[in-house]
N, C-alpha and C positions, 0 to 999 in steps of 0.2 A: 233343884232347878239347874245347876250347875253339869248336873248329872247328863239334864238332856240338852243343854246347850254341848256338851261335849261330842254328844250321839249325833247330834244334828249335825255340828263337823266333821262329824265321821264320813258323813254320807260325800263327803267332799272327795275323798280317796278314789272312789269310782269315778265321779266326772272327770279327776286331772287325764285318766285314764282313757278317758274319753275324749279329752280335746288332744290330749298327745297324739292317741293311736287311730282315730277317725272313725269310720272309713271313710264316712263320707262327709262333705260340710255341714248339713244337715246335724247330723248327730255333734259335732262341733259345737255350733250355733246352740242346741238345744244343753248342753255342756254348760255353756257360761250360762245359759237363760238359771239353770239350778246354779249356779255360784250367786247369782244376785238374789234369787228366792231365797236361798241358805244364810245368803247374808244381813238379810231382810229380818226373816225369823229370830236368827239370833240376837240382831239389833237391839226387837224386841222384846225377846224376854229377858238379855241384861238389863236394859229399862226396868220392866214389870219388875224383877229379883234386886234391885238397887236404886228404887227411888233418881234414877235419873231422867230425867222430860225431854233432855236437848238431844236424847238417845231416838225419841222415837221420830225427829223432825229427820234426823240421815238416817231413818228407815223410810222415810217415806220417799227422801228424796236419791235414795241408791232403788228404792220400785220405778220410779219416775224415769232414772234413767236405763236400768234397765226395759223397761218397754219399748224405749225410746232407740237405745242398742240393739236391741230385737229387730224391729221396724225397719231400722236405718238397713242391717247386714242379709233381712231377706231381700229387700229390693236389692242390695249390693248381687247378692249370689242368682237371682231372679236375669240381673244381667244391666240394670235401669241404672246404675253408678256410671256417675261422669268420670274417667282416666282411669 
């Protein structure tokens, strides 16, 4: 279990790569959307792998906000943000 929580942060290597180097906001944006899904995942299966419960409530509530960061930064980049 361990194994693939590692793997799963692996995959994180390319998105930093991704929000550093662009090109475009888009690809940015979709960059964090995979850090909070990876982060989500992981939450989870150190839960699952360790009998810990209060693990899967800040998985739900790091999805939660990610959607919600999602949401916020296309209207932001759509152009609809006030200042």
């Amino acid at each position: 279990m361990n194994l693939l929580i590692a793997l799963l942060l692996l995959t994180l290597i390319p998105g930093l790569w991704r929000v550093w180097h662009g090109p475009t906001k888009t690809d940015r944006l979709l960059a964090m959307q995979l850090f909070a899904t990876t982060g989500t995942a992981a939450l989870l299966m150190l839960s699952a792998s360790g009998d810990r419960d209060s693990l899967v409530a800040v998985a739900l509530v790091l999805a939660v906000l990610a959607a919600v960061m999602s949401a916020a930064l296309v209207q932001l980049l759509r152009g609809g943000g006030n200042g």
